[in-house]
N, C-alpha and C positions, 0 to 999 in steps of 0.2 A: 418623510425619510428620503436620503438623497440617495445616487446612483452609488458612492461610494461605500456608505453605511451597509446599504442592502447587500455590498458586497462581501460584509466583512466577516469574518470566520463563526461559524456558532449560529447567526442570525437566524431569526424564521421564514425567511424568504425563502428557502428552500423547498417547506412543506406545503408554505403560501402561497408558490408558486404555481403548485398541481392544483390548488384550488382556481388561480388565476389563468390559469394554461398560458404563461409568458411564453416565450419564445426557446427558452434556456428549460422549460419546465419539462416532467417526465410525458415522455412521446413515444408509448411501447404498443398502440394499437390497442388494446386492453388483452397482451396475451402473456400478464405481468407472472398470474396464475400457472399456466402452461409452461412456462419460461421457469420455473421456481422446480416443476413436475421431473421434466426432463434432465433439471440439474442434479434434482436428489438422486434419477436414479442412476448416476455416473460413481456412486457413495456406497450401492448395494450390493450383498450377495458376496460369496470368498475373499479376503483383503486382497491377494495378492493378483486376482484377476481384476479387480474395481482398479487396484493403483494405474495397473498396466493399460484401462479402458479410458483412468483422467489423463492416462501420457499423450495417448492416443488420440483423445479429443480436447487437450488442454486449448487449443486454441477460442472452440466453441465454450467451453468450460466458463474460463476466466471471461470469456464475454459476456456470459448469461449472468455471473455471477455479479460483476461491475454496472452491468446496464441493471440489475436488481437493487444495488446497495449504494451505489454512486448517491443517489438523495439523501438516505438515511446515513451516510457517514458523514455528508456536509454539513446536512442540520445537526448532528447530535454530538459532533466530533471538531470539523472546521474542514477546511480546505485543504489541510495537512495529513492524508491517510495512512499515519503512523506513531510508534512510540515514540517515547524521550526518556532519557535518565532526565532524573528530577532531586536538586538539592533542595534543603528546608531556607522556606519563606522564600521560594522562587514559584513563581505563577506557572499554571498547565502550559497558558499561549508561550511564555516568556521559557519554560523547557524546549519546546517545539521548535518555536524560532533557533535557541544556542543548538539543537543537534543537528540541524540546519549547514549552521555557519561552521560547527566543529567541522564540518563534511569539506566543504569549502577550503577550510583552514589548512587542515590535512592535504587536498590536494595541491593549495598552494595558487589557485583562481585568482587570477587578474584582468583588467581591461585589453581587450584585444585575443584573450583566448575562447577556441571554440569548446565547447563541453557538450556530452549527453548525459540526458537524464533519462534514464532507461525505466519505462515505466512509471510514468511520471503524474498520472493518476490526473488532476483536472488543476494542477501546477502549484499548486500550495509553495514547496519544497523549491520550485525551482522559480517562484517568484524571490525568495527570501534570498537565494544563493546568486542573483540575478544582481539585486539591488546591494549585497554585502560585496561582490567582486568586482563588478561590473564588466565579467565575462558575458560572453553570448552563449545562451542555454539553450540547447533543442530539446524539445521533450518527444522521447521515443513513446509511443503509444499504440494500442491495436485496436481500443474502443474509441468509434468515431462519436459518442454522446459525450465519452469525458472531454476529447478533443474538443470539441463546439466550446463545452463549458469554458475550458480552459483560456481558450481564445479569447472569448467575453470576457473572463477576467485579468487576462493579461491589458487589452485594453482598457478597460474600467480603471487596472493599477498604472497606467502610463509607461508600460514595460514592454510592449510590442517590439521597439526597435531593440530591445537584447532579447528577445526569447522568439522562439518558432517550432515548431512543431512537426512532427514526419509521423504518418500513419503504417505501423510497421508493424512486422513479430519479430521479435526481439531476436528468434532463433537465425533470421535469415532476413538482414538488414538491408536495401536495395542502395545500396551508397560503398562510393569506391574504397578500398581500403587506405587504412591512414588517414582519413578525413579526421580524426578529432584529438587537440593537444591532450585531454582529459577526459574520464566518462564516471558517472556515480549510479548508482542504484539504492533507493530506500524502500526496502521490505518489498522490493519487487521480482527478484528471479528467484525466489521461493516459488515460485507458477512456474518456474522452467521444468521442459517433462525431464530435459537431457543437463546437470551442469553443467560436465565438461562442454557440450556443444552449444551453450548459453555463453560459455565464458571464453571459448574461441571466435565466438563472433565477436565481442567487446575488443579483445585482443587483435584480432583483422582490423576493425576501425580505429584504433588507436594507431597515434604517432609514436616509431620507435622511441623509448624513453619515459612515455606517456604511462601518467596512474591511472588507477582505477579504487576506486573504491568503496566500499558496499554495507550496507546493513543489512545481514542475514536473517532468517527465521529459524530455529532450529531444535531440537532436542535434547538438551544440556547432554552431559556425559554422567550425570545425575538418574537419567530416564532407565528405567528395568524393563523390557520388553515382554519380559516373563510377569509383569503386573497385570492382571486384566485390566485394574480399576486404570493405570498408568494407559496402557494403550488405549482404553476405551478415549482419555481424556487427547490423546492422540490425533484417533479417529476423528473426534467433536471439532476440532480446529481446523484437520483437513476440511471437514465439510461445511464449517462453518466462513471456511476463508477463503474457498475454492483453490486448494493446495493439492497438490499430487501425493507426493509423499515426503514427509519432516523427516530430515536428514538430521545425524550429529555433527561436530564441529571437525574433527578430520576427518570425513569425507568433505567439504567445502574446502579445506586448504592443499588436500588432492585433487580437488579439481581445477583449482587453477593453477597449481602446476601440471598437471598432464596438459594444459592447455597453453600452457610455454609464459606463464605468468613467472616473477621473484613474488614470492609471498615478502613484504618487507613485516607486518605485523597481523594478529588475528587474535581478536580477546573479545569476550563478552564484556559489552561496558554497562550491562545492568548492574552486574556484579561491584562496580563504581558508584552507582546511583544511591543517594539519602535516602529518597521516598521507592519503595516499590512502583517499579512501569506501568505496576497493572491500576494502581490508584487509581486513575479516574475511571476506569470500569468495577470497581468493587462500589463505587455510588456515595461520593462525598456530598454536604448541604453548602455547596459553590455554586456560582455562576457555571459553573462547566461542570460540577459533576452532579446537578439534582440531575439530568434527564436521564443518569445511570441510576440512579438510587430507586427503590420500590414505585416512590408514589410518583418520579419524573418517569420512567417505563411504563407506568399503568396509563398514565394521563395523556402520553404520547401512542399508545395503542388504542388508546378510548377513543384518538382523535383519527388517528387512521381510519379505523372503523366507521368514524362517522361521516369521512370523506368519502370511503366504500357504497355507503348508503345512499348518499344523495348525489352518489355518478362522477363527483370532484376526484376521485384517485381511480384509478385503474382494478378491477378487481383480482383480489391476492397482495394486494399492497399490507394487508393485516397480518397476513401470513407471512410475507417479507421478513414483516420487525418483529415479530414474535421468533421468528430463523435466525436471526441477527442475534436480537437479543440471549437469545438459547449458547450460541457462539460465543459472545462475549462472557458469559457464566464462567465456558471453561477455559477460556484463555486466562480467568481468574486462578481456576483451579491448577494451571500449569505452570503459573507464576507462583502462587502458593509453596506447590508442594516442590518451587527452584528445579523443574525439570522441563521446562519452556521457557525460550527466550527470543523475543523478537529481532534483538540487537548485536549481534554477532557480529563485531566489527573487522572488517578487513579492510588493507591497503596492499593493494599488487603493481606492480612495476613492469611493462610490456622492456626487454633489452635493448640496448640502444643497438642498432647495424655495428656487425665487424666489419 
């Protein structure tokens, strides 16, 4: 298999990797267990003291959580760590890629402008947006394991000269202001503890005139807070995605106007989508969706475990995907009952100077 294949989305070179201990493979000291310990208990005890404690420590939060799941979303998902609306007899990878370039398209991306991708995960999203504009992409990030990764495969895709990377927190960017024509976000400042003060920084780096724009996480206007069964399926997502706390859709378009944004539009584009988003987690018999289905879960934990065993994974790796997978259940269940939605799309406008 050559250096490109082994790069390519989906592949088992991920899992393979921790067996191989490559260079790019999981390198957590074996305190994968501990690191899993400390995350749950940021989830426990009174909601409204736990929410206030992942604000508080969102930073360690989302790191614990990323350096935990980073493998098992490459191998089980791709390079892309997020939804897509999805039309009939269109392919998983081939949704991925169009909500990609829709993001793109929207902002209106071309050669010679500079863009952030805030959150950018181990660069899937901002390979795609890279090669469809042939803008120059930074990918904003705070995990230095997804960065490495990312790197690697920026090179491997021959994309280095338009993409680069800044190891940052999103909340408090080290770059002068106005530095970027455009900036996007996919399913990533759902980690923010503060919007408003997530989306004033976007807004500082942006070029007066400059867009933004984002795929949110959020709680339909569907959601009954008075549900147990509904909050419970709530809670499962926060703790399963390392989220603070899931806002509804106007709270998101108030915060970027408190933060001096034009909201020019804001719509769930699930609500657009043929197939349900959550499809390939309800566990279809495809190339992408058996490792969701019963026996692709069992076979893929069977194997964890047996890495566990003979030393090749780190221990708690079993525990991981058993965490993950519990997560993915409900993110089932909030797609179901249309009271979660990962795609909350927004397009804001920084004003141009008077």
């Amino acid at each position: 298999m050559n250096t490109q294949q082994r790069a390519m989305e989906g592949d088992l070179s991920r899992i393979i990797a921790v067996a191989r201990k490559e260079r790019d493979a999981v390198n957590r000291d074996n305190k994968v267990q501990e690191s899993l310990d400390q995350y749950r208990e940021l989830f426990k005890g009174d909601d409204k003291k736990a929410i206030e404690a992942r604000k508080n420590n969102y930073t360690s939060m989302v790191n614990q959580f990323y350096d935990l799941a980073t493998d098992f979303y490459e191998f089980g998902w791709g390079q892309s760590f997020h939804f897509a609306t999805r039309h009939k007899y269109e392919s998983f990878e081939a949704s991925i890629a169009r909500h990609e370039m829709f993001m793109a398209h929207q902002l209106g991306l071309f050669p010679g402008m500079k863009v952030l991708d805030i959150g950018c995960g181990v660069g899937g999203p901002m390979r795609t947006i890279a090669r469809f504009s042939g803008a120059h992409v930074v990918g904003l990030n705070n995990n230095e394991y997804q960065i490495q990764r990312g790197k690697r495969l920026n090179e491997m895709a021959g994309l280095s000269h338009i993409t680069s990377f800044i190891k940052a927190d999103f909340m408090k960017v080290p770059q002068e202001a106005a530095s970027y024509d455009c900036a996007y976000q996919i399913e990533a400042t759902c980690h923010a503890p503060d919007l408003v003060g997530c989306y004033k920084e976007v807004y500082r780096l942006l070029k007066p005139g400059g867009l933004f724009g984002g795929y949110e996480w959020i709680m339909t206007n569907k959601f009954n807070k008075d549900d147990p069964s509904e909050v419970k399926i709530k809670k499962e997502i926060e703790l399963g995605n390392g989220l603070p706390d899931l806002v509804q859709p106007a709270v998101i378009v108030s915060a970027l106007k408190e933060a001096g944004f034009e909201v020019i539009t804001a719509y769930d584009v699930a609500e657009t989508s043929d197939l349900p988003w959550y499809l390939p987690l309800s566990g279809s018999f495809s190339i992408t969706g058996f490792l969701h289905t019963g026996v692709g879960r069992y076979l893929t934990g069977k194997f964890t475990q047996l890495l566990e065993v003979f030393k090749l994974a780190p221990s708690g790796s079993y525990s991981t995907n058993v965490w993950l997978q519990n997560a993915a259940t409900y993110l089932v269940q909030g797609g179901e009952k249309q009271i979660f939605s990962p795609m909350f799309f927004i397009l804001a406008r920084k004003p141009e100077d008077k």
